[in-house]
N, C-alpha and C positions, 0 to 999 in steps of 0.2 A: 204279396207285398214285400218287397224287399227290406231290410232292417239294414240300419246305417250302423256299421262298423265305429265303436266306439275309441274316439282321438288315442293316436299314439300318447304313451305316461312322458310325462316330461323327462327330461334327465335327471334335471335335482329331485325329484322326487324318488325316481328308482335305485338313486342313491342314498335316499333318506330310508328306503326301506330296507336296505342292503346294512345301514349302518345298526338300525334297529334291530334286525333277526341276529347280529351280532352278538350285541346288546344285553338281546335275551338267554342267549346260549351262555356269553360269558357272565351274566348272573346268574342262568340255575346250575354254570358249575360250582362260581364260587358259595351259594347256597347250599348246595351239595357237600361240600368240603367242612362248613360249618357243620353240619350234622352232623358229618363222622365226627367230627371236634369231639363230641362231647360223649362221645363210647368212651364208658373209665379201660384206661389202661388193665392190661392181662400183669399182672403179680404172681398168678400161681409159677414157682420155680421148684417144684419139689417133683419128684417121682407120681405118674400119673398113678391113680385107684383101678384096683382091677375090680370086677363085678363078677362072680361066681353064680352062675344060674344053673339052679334043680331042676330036673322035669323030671317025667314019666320015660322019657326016652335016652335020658343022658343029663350029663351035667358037660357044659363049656364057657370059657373066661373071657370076658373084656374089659381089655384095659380101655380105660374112662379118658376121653384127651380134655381134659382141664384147659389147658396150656391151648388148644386148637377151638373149642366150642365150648368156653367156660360158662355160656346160660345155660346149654341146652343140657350141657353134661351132669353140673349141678342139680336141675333141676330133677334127672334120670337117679341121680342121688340120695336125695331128699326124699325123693317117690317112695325108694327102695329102704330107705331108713324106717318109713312112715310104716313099711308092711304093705304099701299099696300093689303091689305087684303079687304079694303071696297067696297061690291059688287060681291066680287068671288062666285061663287057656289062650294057646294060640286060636285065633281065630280065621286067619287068613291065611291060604299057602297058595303060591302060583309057583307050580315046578318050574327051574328056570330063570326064576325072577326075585321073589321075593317070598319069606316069612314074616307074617306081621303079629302082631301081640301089644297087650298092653290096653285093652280095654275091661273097665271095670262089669261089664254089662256081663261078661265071658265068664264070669266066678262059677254064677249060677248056672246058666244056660250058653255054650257055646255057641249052641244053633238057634237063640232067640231073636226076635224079627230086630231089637235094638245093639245089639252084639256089631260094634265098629263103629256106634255112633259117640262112644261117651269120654269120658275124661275124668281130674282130681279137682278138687275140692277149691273153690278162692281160696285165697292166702298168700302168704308170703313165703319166701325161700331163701335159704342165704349163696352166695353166687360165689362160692370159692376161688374161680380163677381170678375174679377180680376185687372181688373182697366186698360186695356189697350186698343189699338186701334186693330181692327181684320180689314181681306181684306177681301174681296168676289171679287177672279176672272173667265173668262170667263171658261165655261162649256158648255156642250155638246147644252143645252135647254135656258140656263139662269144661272147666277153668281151661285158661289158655295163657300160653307165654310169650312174649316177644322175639319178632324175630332175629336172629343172626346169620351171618354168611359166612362160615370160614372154607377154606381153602381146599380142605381136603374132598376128593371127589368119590362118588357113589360106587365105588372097588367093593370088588366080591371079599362077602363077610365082614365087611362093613356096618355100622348102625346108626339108623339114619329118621329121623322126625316125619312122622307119617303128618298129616293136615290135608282139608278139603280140598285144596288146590289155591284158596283165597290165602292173602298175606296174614301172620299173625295168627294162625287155626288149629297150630301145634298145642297138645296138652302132655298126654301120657303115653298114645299110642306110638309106637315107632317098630320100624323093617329091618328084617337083616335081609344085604343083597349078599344073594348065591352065586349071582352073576358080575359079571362089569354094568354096572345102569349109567354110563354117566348122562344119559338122556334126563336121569332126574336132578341133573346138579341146578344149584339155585343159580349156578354162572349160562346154562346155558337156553337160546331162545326156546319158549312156550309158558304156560304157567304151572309148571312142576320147579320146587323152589324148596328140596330138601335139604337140612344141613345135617350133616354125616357129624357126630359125637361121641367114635368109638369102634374097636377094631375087635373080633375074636382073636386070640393072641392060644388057643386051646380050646379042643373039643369040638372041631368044625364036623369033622367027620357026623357027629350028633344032629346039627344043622341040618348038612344034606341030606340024613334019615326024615329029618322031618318034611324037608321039601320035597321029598320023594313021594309023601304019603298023598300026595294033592287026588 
């Protein structure tokens, strides 16, 4: 049985839709634009924090970009003030690629079956690049923080907010790339969407012993 070919669209209509898909684009940008509105301004002007880390294999520095990732970097901050960090193991190495760290599960047991799943504690934080108060609430593993995008890309020796892949999954964990990843920037297509919050500026050499050890 033949099926009858459904009447050409009028014209005014296919131009009713044409004005509409408009419509919609130029309201979810100006939607868009509202949102960013209301990111409080960056205030931090002063010389960025550098981070001193001990291990077993060496000590090496990062300086903290305030100024470039003022949530994430803060938050990396406040971690580190709190003690949260002292003790943990690296858990993660892919020669090549990336050292990851920063799980509380790792204190005890490096090789235990939850080791890369956890996180810090709800609570609040104060966000020094921009002078305000931030949350971290419950997540899938352990507290989680909102996210941001800044600019700087996934450059070797870099430090960079590890998360599930979902938006918003960032807690405590985070990578140093050994490599150039920019395959992981939040700018670029797939759902890898990390933001970089800090450079080793000393001790890299310590680094690539450890990515070595994979």
């Amino acid at each position: 049985v033949a099926r009858a070919a459904p009447p050409p669209r009028p014209r005014a209509a296919a131009t009713m839709q044409r004005i509409t898909s408009v419509f919609a684009v130029i309201l979810a940008v100006v939607l868009f634009a509202v949102q960013r509105q209301k990111e409080p301004p960056v205030v931090w002007d002063g010389p960025d924090p550098v981070a001193v880390f001990e291990t077993t294999a060496g000590a090496f520095r990062v300086e903290m970009w305030l100024g470039k990732a003022p949530r994430t970097a803060s938050n990396f901050l406040d971690l580190c003030a709190t003690g949260f960090y002292d003790g943990l193991h690296v858990h993660r190495v892919v020669e090549d690629f990336v050292v990851q760290l920063g799980c509380p599960h790792s204190r005890e047991d490096p090789f235990g079956q939850m080791v890369g799943t956890g996180g810090p504690e709800v609570g609040t934080y104060h966000n020094y690049g921009q002078n305000v108060t931030e949350r971290r609430w419950k997540g899938l593993g352990g507290a989680v923080i909102r996210d941001e995008y800044p600019k700087p890309s996934n450059t070797r020796f870099t430090l960079s907010m590890a998360n599930t892949g979902e938006k918003n999954t960032g807690g405590s964990q985070f990578f140093i790339n050994v490599e150039d990843n920019f395959e992981l920037d939040w700018s670029t297509p797939g759902p890898a969407a990390h933001p970089v919050f800090g450079r080793i500026v000393a001790g890299e050499d310590v680094v690539l012993a450890m990515a070595r050890a994979a």
